[in-house]
C-alpha positions as CSV (number, residue, x, y, z in Angstrom):
1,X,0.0,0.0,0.0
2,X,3.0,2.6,1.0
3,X,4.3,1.9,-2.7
4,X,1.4,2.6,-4.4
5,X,0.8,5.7,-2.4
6,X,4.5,6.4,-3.3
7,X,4.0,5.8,-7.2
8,X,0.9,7.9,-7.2
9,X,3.2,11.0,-5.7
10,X,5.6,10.6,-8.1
11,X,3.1,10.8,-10.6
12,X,1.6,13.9,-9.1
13,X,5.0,15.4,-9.7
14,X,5.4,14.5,-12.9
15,X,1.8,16.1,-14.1
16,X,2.7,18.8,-12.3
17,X,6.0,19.1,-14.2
18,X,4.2,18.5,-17.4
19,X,2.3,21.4,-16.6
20,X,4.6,24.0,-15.5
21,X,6.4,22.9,-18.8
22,X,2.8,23.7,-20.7
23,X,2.3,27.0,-19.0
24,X,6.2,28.1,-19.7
25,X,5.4,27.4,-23.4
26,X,1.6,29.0,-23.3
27,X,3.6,32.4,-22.2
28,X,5.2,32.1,-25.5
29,X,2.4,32.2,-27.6
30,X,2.4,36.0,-28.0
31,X,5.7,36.0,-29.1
32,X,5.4,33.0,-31.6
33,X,2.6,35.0,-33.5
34,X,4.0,38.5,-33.4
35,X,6.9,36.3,-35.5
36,X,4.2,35.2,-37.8
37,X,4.9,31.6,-36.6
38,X,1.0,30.3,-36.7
39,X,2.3,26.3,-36.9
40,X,3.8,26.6,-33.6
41,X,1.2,28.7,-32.0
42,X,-1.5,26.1,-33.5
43,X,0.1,23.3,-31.8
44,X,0.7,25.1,-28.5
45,X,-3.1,25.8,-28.1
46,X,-3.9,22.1,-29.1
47,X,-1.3,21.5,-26.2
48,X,-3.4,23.9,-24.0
49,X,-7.0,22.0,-25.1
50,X,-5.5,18.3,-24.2
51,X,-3.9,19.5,-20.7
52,X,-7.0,21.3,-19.7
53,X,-8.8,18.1,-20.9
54,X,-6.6,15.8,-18.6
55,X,-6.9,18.5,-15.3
56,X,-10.9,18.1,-16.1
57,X,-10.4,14.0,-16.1
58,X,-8.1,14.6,-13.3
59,X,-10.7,15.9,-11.0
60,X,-13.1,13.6,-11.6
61,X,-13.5,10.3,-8.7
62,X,-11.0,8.0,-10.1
63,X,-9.6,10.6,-12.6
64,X,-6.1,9.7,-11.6
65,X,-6.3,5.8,-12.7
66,X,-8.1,7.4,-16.2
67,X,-5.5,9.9,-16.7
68,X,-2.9,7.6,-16.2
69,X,-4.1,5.0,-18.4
70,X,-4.7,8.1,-20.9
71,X,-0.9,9.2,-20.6
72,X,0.7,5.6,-20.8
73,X,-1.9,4.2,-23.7
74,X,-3.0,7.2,-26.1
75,X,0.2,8.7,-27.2
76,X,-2.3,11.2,-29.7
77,X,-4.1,12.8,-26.1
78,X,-0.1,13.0,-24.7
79,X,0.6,16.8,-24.5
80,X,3.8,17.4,-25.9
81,X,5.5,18.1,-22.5
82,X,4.6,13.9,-22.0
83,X,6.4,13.2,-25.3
84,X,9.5,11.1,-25.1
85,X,12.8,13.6,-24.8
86,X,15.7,13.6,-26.8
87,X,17.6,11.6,-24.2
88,X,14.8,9.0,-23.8
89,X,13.0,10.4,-20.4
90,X,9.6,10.4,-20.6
91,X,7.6,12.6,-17.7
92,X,4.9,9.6,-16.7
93,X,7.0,6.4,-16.9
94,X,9.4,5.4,-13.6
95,X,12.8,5.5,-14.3
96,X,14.0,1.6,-14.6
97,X,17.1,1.5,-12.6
């Protein structure tokens, strides 16, 4: 029981990385369309749509099981803060060490 309430922490963090990372890029959206970058902007508010999507799922009793299966199954609903990195890490899988 202590490692499941352990796992589910850890996976608290990580949303909540996932969505500081979302908010950092959601100040930039100004700036992408003042440079006439629509593409980027585009994707950013699509970004905006599926986190504020998963926070809805989220709150709902048992949200946490949906959005986890959400984030580990549907890799189209992944925000692109949950996409894989360059240098493998991806924000809601453990780290196998």
């Amino acid at each position: 029981m202590k490692k499941r309430i352990k796992n589910l922490k850890k996976f608290t963090r990580r949303i909540g990385k996932g969505m500081n990372v979302e908010f950092k890029e959601t100040i930039e959206i100004p700036s992408l369309l003042i440079h006439k970058e629509y593409r980027k902007a585009g994707a950013q508010v699509v970004d905006i749509v599926k986190m504020t999507g998963l926070a809805i799922i989220w709150i709902v009793p048992g949200g946490a099981v949906i959005t986890a299966m959400i984030l580990k199954f549907s890799h189209k609903m992944r925000p692109s803060a949950f996409h894989p990195k360059e240098d493998g890490e991806v924000l809601n899988e453990d780290k196998k060490s």
